[in-house]
Each structure stands twice: as structure tokens, then as C-alpha cells.
C-alpha positions as CSV (number, residue, x, y, z in Angstrom):
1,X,151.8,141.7,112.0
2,X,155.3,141.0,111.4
3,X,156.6,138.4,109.0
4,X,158.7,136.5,111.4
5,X,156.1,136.3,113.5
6,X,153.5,135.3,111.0
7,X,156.0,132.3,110.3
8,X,156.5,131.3,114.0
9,X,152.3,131.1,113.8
10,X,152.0,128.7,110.6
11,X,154.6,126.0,110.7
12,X,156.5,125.7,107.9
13,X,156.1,122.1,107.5
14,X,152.3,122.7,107.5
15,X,152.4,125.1,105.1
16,X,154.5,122.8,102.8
17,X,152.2,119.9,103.0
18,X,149.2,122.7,102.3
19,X,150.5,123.5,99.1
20,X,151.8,120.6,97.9
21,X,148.4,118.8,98.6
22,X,146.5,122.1,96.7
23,X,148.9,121.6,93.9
24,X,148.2,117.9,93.5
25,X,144.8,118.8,93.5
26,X,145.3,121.4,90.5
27,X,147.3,118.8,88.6
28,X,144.5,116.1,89.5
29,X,142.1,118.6,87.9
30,X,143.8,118.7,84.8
31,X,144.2,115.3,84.5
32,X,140.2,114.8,85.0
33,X,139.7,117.2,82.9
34,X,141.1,115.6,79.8
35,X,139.8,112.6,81.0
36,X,135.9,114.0,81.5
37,X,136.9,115.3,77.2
38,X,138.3,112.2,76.2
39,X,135.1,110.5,77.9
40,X,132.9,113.2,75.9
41,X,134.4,112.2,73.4
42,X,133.8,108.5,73.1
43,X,130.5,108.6,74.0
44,X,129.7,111.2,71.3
45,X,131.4,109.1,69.1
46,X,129.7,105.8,69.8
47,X,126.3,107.4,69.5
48,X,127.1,109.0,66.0
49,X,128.1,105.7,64.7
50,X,125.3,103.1,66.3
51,X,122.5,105.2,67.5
52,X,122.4,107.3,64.7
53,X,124.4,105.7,62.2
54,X,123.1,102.3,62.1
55,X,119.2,102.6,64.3
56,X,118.8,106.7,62.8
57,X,117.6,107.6,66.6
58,X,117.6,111.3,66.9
59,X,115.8,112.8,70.3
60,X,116.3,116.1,71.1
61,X,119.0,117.1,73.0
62,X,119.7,119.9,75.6
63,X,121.1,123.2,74.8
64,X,124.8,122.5,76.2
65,X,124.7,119.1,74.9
66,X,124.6,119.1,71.1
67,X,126.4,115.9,69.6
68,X,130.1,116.6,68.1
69,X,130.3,115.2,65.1
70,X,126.2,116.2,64.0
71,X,123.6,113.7,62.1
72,X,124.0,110.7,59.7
73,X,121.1,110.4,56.8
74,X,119.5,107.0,58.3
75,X,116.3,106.6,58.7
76,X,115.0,105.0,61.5
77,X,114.8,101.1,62.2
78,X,113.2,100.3,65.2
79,X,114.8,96.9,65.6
80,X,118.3,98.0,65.6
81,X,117.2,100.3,68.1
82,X,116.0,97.6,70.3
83,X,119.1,95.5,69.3
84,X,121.4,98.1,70.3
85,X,121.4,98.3,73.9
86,X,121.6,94.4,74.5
87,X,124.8,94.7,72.0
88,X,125.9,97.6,73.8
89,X,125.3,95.0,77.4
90,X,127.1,92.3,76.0
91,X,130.4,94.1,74.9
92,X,130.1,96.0,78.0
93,X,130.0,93.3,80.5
94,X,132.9,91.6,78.8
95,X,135.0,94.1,79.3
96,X,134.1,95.2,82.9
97,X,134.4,91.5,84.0
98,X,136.7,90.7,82.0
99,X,139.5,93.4,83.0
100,X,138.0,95.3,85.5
101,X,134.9,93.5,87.9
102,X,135.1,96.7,89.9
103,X,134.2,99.0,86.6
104,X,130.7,97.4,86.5
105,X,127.4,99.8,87.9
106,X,127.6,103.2,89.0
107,X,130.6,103.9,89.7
108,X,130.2,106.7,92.5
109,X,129.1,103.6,94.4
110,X,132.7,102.1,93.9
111,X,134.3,105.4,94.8
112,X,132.2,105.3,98.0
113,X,133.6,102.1,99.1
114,X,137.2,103.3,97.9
115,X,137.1,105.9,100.6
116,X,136.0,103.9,103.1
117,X,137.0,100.9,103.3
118,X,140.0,100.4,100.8
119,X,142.1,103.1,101.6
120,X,141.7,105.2,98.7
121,X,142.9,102.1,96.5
122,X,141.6,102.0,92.9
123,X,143.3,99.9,90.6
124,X,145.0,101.8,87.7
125,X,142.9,100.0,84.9
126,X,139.5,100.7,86.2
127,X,139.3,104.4,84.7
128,X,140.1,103.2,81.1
129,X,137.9,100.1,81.3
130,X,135.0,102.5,83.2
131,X,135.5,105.1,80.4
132,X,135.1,102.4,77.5
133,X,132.3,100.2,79.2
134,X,130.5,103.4,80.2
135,X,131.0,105.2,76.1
136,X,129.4,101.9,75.4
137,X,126.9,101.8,77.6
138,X,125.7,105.6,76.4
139,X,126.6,105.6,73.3
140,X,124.3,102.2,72.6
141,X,120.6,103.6,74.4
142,X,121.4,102.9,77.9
143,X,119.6,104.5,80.1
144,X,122.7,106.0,82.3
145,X,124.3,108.9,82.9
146,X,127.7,110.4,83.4
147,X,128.0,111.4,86.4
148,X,128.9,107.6,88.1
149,X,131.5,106.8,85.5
150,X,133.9,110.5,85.4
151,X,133.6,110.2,89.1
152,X,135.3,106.6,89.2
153,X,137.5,107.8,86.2
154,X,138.1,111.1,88.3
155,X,139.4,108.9,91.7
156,X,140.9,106.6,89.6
157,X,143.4,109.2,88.4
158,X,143.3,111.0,92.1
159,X,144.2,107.4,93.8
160,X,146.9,106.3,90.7
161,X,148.9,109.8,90.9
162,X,148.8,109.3,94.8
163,X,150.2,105.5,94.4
164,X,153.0,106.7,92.2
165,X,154.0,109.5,94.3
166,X,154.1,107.4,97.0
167,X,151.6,109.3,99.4
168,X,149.8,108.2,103.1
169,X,146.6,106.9,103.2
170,X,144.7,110.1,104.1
171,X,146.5,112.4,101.1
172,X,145.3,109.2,98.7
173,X,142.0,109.3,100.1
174,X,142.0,113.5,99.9
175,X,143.0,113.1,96.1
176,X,140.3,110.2,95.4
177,X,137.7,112.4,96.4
178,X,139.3,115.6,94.4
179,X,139.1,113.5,91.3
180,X,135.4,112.2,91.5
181,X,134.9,116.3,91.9
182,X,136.9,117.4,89.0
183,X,135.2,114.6,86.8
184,X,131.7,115.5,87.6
185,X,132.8,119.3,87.8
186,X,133.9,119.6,84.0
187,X,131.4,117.1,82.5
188,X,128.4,118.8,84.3
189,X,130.0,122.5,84.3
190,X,129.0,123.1,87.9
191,X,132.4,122.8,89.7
192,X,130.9,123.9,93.0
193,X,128.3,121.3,92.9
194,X,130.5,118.7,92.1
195,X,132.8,119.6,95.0
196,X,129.8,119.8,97.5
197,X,128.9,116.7,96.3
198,X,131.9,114.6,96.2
199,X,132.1,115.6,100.3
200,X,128.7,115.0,101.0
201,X,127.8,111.9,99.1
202,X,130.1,109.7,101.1
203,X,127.3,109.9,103.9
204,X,123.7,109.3,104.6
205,X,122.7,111.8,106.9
206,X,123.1,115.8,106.8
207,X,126.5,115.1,107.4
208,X,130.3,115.9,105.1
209,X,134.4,115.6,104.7
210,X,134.8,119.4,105.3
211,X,138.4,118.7,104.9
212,X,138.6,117.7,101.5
213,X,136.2,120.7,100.2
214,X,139.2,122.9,99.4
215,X,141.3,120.9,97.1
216,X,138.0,119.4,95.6
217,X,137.2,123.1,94.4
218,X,140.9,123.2,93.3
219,X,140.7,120.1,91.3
220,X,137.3,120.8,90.2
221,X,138.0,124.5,89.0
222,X,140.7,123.1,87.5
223,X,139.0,120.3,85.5
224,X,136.2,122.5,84.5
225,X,138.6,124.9,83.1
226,X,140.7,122.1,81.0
227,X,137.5,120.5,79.9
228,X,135.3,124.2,78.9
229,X,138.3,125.3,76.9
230,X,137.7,122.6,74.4
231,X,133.7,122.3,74.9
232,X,133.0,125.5,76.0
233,X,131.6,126.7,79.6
234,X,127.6,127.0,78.5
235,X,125.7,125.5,80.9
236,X,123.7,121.8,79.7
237,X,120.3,123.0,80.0
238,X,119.0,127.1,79.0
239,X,116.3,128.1,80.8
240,X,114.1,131.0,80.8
241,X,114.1,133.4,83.5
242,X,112.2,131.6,86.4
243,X,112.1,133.4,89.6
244,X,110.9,133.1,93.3
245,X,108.3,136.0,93.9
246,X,106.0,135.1,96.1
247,X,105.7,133.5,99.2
248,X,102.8,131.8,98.9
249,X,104.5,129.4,96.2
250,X,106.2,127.7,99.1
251,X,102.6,126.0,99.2
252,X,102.7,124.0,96.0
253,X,106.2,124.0,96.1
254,X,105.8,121.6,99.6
255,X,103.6,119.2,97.5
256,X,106.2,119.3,94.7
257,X,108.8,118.0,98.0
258,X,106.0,115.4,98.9
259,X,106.1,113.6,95.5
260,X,109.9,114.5,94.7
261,X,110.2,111.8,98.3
262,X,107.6,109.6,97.5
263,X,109.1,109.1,94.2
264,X,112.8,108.8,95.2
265,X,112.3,106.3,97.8
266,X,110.1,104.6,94.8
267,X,112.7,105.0,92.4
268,X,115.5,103.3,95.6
269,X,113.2,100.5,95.7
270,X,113.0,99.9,92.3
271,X,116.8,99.9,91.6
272,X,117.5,97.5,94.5
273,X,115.0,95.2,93.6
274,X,116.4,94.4,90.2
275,X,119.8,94.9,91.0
276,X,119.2,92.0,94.0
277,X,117.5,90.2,91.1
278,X,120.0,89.6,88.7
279,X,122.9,89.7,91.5
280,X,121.0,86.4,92.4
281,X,120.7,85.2,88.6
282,X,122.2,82.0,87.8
283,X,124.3,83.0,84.7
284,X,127.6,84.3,84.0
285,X,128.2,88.0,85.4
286,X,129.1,88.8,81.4
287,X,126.1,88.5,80.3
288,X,123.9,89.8,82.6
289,X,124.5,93.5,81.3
290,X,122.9,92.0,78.4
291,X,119.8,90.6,79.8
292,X,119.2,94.2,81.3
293,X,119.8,95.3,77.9
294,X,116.9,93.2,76.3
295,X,114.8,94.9,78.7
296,X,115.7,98.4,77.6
297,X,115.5,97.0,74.6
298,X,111.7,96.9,74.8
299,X,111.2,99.9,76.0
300,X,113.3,101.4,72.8
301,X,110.4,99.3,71.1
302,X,107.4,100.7,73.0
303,X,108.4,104.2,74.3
304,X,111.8,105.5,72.7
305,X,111.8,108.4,74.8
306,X,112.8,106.3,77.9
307,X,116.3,105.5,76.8
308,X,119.2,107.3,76.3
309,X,119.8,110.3,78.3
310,X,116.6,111.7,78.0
311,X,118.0,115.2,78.9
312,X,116.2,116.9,75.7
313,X,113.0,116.1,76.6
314,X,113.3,118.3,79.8
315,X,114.9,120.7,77.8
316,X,111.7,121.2,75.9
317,X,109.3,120.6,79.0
318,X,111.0,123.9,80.3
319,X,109.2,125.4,77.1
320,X,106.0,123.5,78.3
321,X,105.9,121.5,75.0
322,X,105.5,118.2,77.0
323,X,101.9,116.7,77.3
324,X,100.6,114.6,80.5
325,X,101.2,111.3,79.0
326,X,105.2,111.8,78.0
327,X,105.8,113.2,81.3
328,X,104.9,110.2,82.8
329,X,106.1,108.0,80.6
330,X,109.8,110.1,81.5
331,X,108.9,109.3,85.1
332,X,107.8,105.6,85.1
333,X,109.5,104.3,82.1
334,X,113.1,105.9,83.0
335,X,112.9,104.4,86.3
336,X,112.5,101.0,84.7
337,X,114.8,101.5,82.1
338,X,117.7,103.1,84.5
339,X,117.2,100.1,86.9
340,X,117.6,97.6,84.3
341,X,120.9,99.4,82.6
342,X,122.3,100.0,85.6
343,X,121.1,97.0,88.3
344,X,122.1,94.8,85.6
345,X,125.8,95.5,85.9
346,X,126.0,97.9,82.8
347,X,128.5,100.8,83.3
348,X,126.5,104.2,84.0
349,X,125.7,106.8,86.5
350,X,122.3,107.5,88.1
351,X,122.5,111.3,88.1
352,X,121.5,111.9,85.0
353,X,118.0,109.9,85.0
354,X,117.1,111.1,88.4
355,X,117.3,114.4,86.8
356,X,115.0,113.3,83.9
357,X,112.7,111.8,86.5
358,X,112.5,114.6,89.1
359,X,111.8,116.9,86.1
360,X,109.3,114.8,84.9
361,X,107.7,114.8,88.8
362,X,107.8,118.8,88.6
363,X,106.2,118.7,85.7
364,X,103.1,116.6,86.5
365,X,103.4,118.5,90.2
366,X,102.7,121.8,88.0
367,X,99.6,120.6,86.0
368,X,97.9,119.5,89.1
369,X,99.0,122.8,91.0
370,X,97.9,124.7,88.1
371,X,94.4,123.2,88.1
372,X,93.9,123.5,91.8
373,X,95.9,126.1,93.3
374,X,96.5,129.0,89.7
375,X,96.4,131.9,91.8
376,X,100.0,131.1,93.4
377,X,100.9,128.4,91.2
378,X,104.7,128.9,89.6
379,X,105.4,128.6,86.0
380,X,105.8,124.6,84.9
381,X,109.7,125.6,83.9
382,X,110.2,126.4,87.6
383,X,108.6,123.1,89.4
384,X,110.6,121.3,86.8
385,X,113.9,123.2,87.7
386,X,113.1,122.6,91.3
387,X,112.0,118.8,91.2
388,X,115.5,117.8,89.2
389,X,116.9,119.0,92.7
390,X,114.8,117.7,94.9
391,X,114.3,114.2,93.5
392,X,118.2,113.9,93.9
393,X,118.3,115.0,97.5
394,X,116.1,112.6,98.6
395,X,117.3,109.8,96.3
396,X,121.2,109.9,96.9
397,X,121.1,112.0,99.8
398,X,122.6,115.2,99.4
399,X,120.3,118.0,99.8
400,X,122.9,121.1,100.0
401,X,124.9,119.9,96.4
402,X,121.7,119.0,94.8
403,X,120.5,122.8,95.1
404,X,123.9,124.2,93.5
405,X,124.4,121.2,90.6
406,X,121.0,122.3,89.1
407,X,121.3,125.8,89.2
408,X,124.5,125.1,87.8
409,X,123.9,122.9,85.2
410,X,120.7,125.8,84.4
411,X,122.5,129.4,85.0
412,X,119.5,129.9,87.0
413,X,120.4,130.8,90.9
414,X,117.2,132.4,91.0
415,X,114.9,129.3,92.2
416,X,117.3,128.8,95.2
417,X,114.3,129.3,98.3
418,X,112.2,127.2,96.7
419,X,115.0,124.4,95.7
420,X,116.0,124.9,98.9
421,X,112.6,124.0,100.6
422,X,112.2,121.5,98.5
423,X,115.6,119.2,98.4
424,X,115.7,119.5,102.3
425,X,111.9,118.3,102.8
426,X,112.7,115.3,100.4
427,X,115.7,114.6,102.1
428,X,114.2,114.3,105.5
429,X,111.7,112.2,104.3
430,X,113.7,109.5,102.3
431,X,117.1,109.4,104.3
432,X,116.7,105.7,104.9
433,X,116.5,105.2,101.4
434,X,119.1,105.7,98.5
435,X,120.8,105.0,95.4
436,X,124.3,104.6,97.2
437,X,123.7,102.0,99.6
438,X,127.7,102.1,100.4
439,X,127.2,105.2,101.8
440,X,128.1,105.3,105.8
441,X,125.3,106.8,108.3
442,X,128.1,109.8,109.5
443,X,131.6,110.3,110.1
444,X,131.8,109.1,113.3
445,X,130.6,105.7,111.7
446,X,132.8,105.6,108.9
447,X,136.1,102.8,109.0
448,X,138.0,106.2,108.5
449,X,136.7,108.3,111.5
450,X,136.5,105.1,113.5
451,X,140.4,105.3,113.6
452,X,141.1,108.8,113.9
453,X,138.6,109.4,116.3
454,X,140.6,106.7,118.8
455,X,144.2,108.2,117.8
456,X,142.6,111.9,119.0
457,X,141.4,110.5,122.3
458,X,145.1,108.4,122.6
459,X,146.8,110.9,121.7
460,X,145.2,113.0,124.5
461,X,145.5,111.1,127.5
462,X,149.2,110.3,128.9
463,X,150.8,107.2,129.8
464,X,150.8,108.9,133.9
465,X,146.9,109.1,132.9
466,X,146.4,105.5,132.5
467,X,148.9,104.3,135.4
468,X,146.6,106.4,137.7
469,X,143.9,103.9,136.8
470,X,145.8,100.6,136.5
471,X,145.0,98.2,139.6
472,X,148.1,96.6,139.8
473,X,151.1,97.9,141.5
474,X,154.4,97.7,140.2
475,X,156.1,94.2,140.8
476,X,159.9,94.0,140.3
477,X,161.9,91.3,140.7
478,X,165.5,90.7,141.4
479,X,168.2,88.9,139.2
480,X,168.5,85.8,141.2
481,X,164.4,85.4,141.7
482,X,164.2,81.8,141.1
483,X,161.9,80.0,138.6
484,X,159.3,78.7,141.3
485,X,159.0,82.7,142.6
486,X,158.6,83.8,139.3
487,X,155.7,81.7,138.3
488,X,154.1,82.5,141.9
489,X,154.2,86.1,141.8
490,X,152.7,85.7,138.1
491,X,150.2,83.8,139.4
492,X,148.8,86.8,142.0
493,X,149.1,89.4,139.6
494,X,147.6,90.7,136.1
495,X,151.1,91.7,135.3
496,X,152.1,90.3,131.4
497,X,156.0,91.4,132.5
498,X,158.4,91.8,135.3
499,X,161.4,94.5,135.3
500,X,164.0,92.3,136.5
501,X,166.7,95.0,138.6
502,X,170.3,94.1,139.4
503,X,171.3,94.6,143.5
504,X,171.7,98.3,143.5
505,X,167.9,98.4,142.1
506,X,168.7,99.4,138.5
507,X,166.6,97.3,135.4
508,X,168.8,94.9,133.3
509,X,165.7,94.1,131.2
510,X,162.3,92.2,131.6
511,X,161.3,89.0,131.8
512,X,157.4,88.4,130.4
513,X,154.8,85.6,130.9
514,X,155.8,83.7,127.2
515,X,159.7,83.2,128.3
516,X,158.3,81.8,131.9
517,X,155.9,79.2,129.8
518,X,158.6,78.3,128.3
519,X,160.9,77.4,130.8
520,X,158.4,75.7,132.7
521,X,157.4,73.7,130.0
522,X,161.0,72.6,129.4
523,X,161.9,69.5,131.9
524,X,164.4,69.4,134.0
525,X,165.8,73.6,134.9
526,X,163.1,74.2,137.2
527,X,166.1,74.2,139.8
528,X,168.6,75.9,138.0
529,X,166.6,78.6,136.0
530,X,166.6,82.3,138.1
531,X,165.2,85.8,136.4
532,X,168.3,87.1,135.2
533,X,168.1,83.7,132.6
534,X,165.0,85.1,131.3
535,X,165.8,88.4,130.4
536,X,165.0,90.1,127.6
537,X,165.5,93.8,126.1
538,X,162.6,95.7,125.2
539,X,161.2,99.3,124.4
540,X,160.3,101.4,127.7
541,X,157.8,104.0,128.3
542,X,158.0,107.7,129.9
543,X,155.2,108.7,131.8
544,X,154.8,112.2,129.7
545,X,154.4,110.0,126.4
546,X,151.1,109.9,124.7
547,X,149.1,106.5,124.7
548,X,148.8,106.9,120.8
549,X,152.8,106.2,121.5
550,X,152.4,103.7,124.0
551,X,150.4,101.4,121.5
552,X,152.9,102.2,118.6
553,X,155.6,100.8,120.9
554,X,153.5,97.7,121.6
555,X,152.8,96.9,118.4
556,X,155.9,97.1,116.9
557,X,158.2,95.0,120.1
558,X,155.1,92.5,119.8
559,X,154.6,93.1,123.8
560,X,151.8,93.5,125.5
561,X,152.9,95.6,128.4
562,X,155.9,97.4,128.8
563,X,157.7,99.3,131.8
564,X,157.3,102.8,132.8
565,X,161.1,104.6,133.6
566,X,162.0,108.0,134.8
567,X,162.7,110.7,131.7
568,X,165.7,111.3,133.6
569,X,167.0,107.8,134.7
570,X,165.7,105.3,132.0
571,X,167.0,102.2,134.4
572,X,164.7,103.3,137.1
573,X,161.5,101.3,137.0
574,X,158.6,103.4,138.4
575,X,155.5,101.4,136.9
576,X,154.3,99.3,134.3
577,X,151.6,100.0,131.4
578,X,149.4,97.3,129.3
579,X,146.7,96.9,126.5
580,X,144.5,96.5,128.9
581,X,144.9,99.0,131.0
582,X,145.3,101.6,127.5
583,X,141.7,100.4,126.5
584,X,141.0,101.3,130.3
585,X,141.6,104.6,129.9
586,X,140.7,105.1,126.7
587,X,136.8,103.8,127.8
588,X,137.0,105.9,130.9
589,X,137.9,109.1,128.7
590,X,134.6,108.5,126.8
591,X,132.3,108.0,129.2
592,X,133.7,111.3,130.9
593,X,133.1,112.9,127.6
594,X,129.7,111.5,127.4
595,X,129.0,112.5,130.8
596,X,129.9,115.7,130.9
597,X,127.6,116.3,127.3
598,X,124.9,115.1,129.3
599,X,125.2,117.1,131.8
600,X,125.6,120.1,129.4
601,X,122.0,119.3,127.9
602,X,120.3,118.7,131.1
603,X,121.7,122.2,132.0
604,X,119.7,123.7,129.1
605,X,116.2,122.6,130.0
């Protein structure tokens, strides 16, 4: 193909706004980047001077995840323990509500809402306030995880470089969505996954923003690169070499999907039962964080191994060195524990403990397959890999990221039938349910699509299109039409305007139905007042003009129907076009869209 004609095929003005967006995206990644190490960071920090400094807690951690700055001498003390996360709620919730109200919770959750219904708007102090609340949150026992605060901190930055450069609505939006991906991508290491995800979380159903895929992988790459040059790229959690031999796995592997549902629409109800409890609470929004902390609190108490991240704890039931009681301890106790941090207005994601709890469902999944089914039973390490995934799917929703953020965050792409099976059963099963309730059903219900969707049909159809269906004929008046006229042909017609023509049939303007109110209203010039004292200048339609164009012009003269004119002779009246007969068409488009899709099916049986 020749270059010249290659050009006259890709505008260049398309190819320009390509690259710049891509670019944006690359520099959004950095900026996550440092943002997902500077988060690090701060958490790591936290923890090394409370959790381990002052209460001498120590679980295990993952492979990937060692702590930065290593071990202090003290001993345990199981009060500070306790004391810590209610401390760590208090100072929390005073600075969320006191800066930043819309820091507080998950944080994916307010990047959900971002997208949808605030125009990609997220106020420049919430990813500093979300990064300090949330360091404070982790670093003090919460029972959180990361993914829900980068990903605010990640659109934050996306939505403040697209303020300051001044960009539409739909780049802002595409940049948002590019920083919750880079944020998630470098502090989980799975850049694909966090890409996948930041398109498909925005949606209940089996449904995505296949637009804003390619810069998220841009920003994502990106991010991951900035973040693994300074924490390097291992993946969190080292796993041995699990593998999908045999078919008749798929078996046990289906109950594993059974109680990876049952226990994500468990888990859902749980977390919107006390978050509607203590949204309801009658005491400040400050210290309600802390109340959620006294409960965790408890638990620190009782069963330490429910608070925090908790991510060591799989790391050694992939080693099988978990017993039946702590595994559902994991499961129970972190559900109770992550509804409490998080419900109570605390600042922390709920990726992280559904990953703790839909490994500790694989792992109680592979005792009882092991005891009734050990000819085809996989090893525990596997059910585990499997059920992080498939707990997920089912409890936020997103069946095909879940799949690649656990291989990713294991090195292990060997597991994908299985996780496959698995996250897609559970997902089926609890799609009414989920962590994200700000999540729309699809995109044709989203606010965003809502409007798009009606631009694409107006900008379809043609203002000839709609005068084709418009009831009324033309009316025009002359000049010297007196007042009494006026009002009487008004009164037979659904016409909001008149083109008012001079004697050799060429329009001097228009007079509408406000300017004859008020001269009927005004005593006294009934006798005196003819069309041509009426007139008044406004925009004029061409019948080849699109109805996306025909609105714009509306909206902006403040008129509710305007006259139709001849391309070539714009004083030449030949019809007249309103809002009502624009919705007209636009409803008659539809249900000829609809129509014809029905008869498509009823075509194939």
C-alpha cells in the first residue's frame, strides 16, 4: 500500500488524538507508579513502627511481600494490638471526613461513581488523603487491602492531569479508568489484570469499556514498570507447580465454584449489612471508623490471624501447613473483620480479603474433595489458587480479570481451565450480588452510554427524516398578518413559530408563540400590532443537517422549533422542525431498530 494512500485512510486528526491520548496514558502510568511506591511505602512504614514496633505482631507474609524496613525486637502485647486498629479508625476517619468525605471506604467504589455519574471528576486532594487514611488503615491491623485505595489514588491522578490539561469529558473519563489500572497494575504486578479489570468492574453483568482497554495496558505497563524498578517484578505469592491434568478434576473443581458463590453472595451480605448499620448510626461520621475498629479490635484479641492482610497465611496453605480450624477461621473471621474495617468508613480495598477468603474456601473445598472424591482430587495448592479467583468473580463481578490477577499475582498460568470453570460458574450464580453496588447493570444502562447512545441515533437520522414525519404543514405568514390572525392560526396549529416572509415571499425572520403572549397580554396594540412587529432573528435549519445539529441549535438560540431553508436560498422557507417532532423521530428510529431485531430472531427459529 502506498503511503499517501495509507494517510488518506487514517485521518490525521485521528491519528493525533490516538497518540496523544496513548501518551497521556504512558505519563499517567508513571505517575501511578510512584504513587502505588510512595503508597508502599507508607504502609510499610506505618506497620514497622505500630504493628511491630509498639504491639510486636509479626504474621507471616507472602513471598513478594516482605516488609521494607525488616523486624523491631518487641515482644508481643496483645492489648496494643487490640488498641491499634481503633487508633488507626479514629485518625483515619478524621482525616477522610475531615479533608476528603469522598476518601472514606473502598475506593474502587468511588471511582465507579466517578465514571459514571460525575464526569470523571475527582477532586485533586482525594489521592493524598486516600493514600494517608488508607497507610493508616493497613499499617494499624485493618483488615483491608490495597487494591480500593491505588485505584482511587490511580484516577485521582488520571482525572487531575486531565483537569489541568484541560481535556473533554470522555478523554477525562478514558484517563480515570487508565489510572485505577496503573495503580492496581504495579501494586499487584499483574498489569493485564488490572487493565481487564479496571474495564470490566464498572459493570455488573458479563459486560466492559472495550475502549479504554488499550491506554489502560499503556498506563498499566507503564506503572508496573516505574513501580518494579524500585520493588522488583516478583510476583506476591510463589507457588509450586500446580497444573490441570485431568479432566475429571472439572468435577471437584464445580463444587469448589458452588461454595466460591455461596460464599461471595455471603460475604456481599455481610458487608452491606454492617455498612447499612453504621451508615444509619447516630454519631459523628469521624468516629465511626473507630467503632469498626473496636470490633477488629477483638478479633486481634481472639484470633490474630484475621487482621491485617492475611496474605501469608495463604502463602503457607499453598505448602498445605494450614489445619481445618485456621482455614475457617481465614474464612469466617476475615469476612467479619473486612466488613467492619471497611463498612465502617475506614480507608481500604476489598481485594485483598476476598483473596484470603476464597483461598481459605479452596482450602476447606480440598479437604472435603480429598476425603470423598481422592482418585481425581487436585492438590490443596491448586483449589486454593483457583478459589482466590473464583470468590472474586462472583463477589465483584468480574469473571474474565479475576482469572488473569491470580495467575498473575502467582506466575502460575497453568490452572487457567479450571480457574476458568470456576470464576464463570460463580459469577453466574452471584451476579445480583456484589461488593460494588455502584456498579451499573451494562453499558447501555450507564449515564455515559445513555447519552451517546441518543447522539449515534441523532446523528443518524436527518432533519428531511424527521419533517417526513412531522404532522403539521408549514404555516407562513406575511409581514402585515395582523395580531388577531396571528393568535388564530396559533391556535389551529402545533406550530411553536411562524416564518414571517416579506411580499415577494422571502423570510425577514420569525415570530414564535412567547413574543405573541406577550403582546396580547400588553393592553391596548391589539389594533396596531402586525407580524413584522414581532420579528425576531434566529438560527435556521438545512434539511441535510443531522438532528444531533438540530438540537445543538435549539439549545443554544433557547427555541424550541426552528425553520427549515433551502441549502441554496437560506430566505426560502420550505418547512419547519421541533423538539417534539426530533423526539418523534428519534422514538420511531428505535422501534424500527427493535423491530427489525425481532424479526431477525424469529427468522432463526
Amino acid at each position: 500500500m502506498e503511503w499517501s494512500r495509507l494517510g488518506a485512510e487514517i485521518p490525521v486528526d485521528r491519528a493525533q488524538r490516538v497518540g496523544r491520548l496513548l501518551l497521556l496514558a504512558a505519563l499517567v502510568g508513571v505517575l501511578a507508579g510512584l504513587g502505588a511506591a510512595l503508597f508502599e511505602l507508607a504502609v510499610s512504614g506505618i506497620k514497622y513502627g505500630l504493628l511491630d514496633g509498639l504491639a510486636g505482631y509479626r504474621p507471616p507474609a507472602a513471598d513478594g511481600d516482605h516488609p521494607l524496613f525488616g523486624h523491631t525486637d518487641q515482644s508481643l502485647r496483645p492489648w496494643m494490638l487490640a488498641l491499634l486498629p481503633v487508633v488507626g479508625g479514629l485518625l483515619g476517619g478524621i482525616l477522610v471526613y475531615g479533608f476528603a468525605p469522598d476518601a472514606d471506604g473502598p475506593g474502587t467504589e468511588a471511582a465507579i461513581d466517578a465514571y459514571h455519574h460525575r464526569r470523571g471528576l475527582i477532586r485533586g486532594r482525594v489521592p493524598l488523603v486516600k493514600t494517608l487514611a488508607s497507610a493508616l488503615t493497613l499499617g494499624t491491623g485493618g483488615s483491608a487491602g490495597r487494591e480500593g485505595p491505588i485505584a482511587l489514588v490511580g484516577a485521582g491522578i488520571g482525572s487531575l492531569l486531565a483537569r489541568v490539561l484541560r481535556l473533554g469529558v470522555r478523554e477525562r473519563r478514558m484517563l480515570m479508568v487508565a489510572g485505577m489500572a496503573a495503580g492496581i497494575g504495579a501494586i499487584f504486578r499483574a498489569p493485564l489484570a488490572a487493565a481487564l479489570f479496571s474495564a470490566e468492574v464498572l459493570y455488573r453483568e458479563m459486560d466492559m469499556e472495550f475502549e479504554i482497554i488499550v491506554p489502560s495496558v499503556i498506563s498499566s505497563i507503564v506503572a508496573f514498570s516505574t513501580f518494579t524498578l524500585m520493588f522488583g517484578a516478583q510476583p506476591l505469592f510463589a507457588t509450586p507447580g500446580f497444573s490441570f491434568d485431568d479432566p475429571r478434576a472439572l468435577l471437584p473443581y464445580t463444587l469448589l465454584a458452588l461454595a466460591c458463590a455461596a460464599g461471595a453472595w455471603s460475604f456481599a451480605r455481610v458487608f452491606k449489612t454492617v455498612k447499612h448499620v453504621f451508615h444509619r448510626l447516630p454519631v459523628p461520621l469521624m468516629l465511626k471508623p473507630a467503632l469498626g475498629g473496636l470490633v477488629v479490635g477483638a478479633f486481634a484479641l481472639l484470633a490474630p490471624e484475621t487482621i491485617g492482610s492475611g496474605y501469608g497465611f495463604i502463602q503457607q496453605a499453598f505448602s498445605a501447613e494450614l489445619s481445618l480450624g485456621l482455614l475457617l477461621m481465614l474464612t469466617a473471621g476475615k469476612m467479619v473483620t473486612t466488613s467492619f474495617t471497611v463498612g465502617s468508613g475506614q480507608s481500604g480495598g476489598v481485594f485483598g480479603p476476598a483473596v484470603v477468603i476464597g483461598g481459605g474456601i479452596g482450602g476447606l473445598v480440598a479437604l472435603a474433595s480429598q476425603a470423598v472424591m481422592p482418585g481425581i482430587s487436585p492438590a490443596p495448592g491448586a483449589f486454593i489458587m483457583v478459589g482466590m479467583a473464583g470468590f472474586f468473580s462472583g463477589a465483584a463481578n468480574t469473571p474474565l480479570s479475576s482469572i488473569i490477577m491470580v495467575s498473575e499475582m502467582t506466575g502460575n498460568y497453568r490452572l487457567l481451565v479450571p480457574a476458568m470453570w470456576v470464576c464463570v460458574i460463580s459469577f453466574l450464580l452471584v451476579r445480583r450480588s456484589t461488593l460494588y453496588p455502584g456498579q451499573a447493570a451494562r453499558r447501555s444502562a450507564s449515564p455515559v452510554h445513555l447519552g451517546e447512545m441518543m447522539q449515534e441515533v441523532l446523528e443518524g437520522l436527518s432533519v428531511s427524516d424527521a419533517m417526513r414525519l412531522a404532522e403539521d404543514p408549514l404555516v407562513v405568514v406575511h409581514a402585515g398578518t395582523p395580531l388577531r390572525e396571528l393568535a388564530e392560526r396559533f391556535s389551529t396549529t402545533h406550530h411553536a413559530c411562524f416564518p414571517v416572509v416579506d411580499p415577494n415571499g422571502r423570510m425577514v425572520g420569525v415570530v414564535d408563540d412567547d413574543a405573541l403572549r406577550v403582546a396580547l397580554c400588553t393592553e391596548g396594540i391589539g389594533d396596531f400590532v402586525v407580524a413584522h412587529d414581532l420579528v425576531e432573528k434566529a438560527p435556521v435549519l438545512y434539511a441535510d443537517e443531522t438532528l444531533n445539529v438540530a438540537i445543538h441549535k435549539m439549545v443554544t438560540s433557547a427555541h424550541d422549533e426552528l425553520v427549515v431553508v433551502e441549502r441554496t436560498d437560506s430566505e426560502r422557507p420550505v418547512g419547519a422542525l421541533s423538539r417534539r417532532d426530533v423526539i418523534a423521530a428519534y422514538d420511531h428510529q428505535i422501534h424500527a431498530v427493535l423491530d427489525d431485531t425481532a424479526s431477525t430472531l424469529r427468522a432463526f427459529g
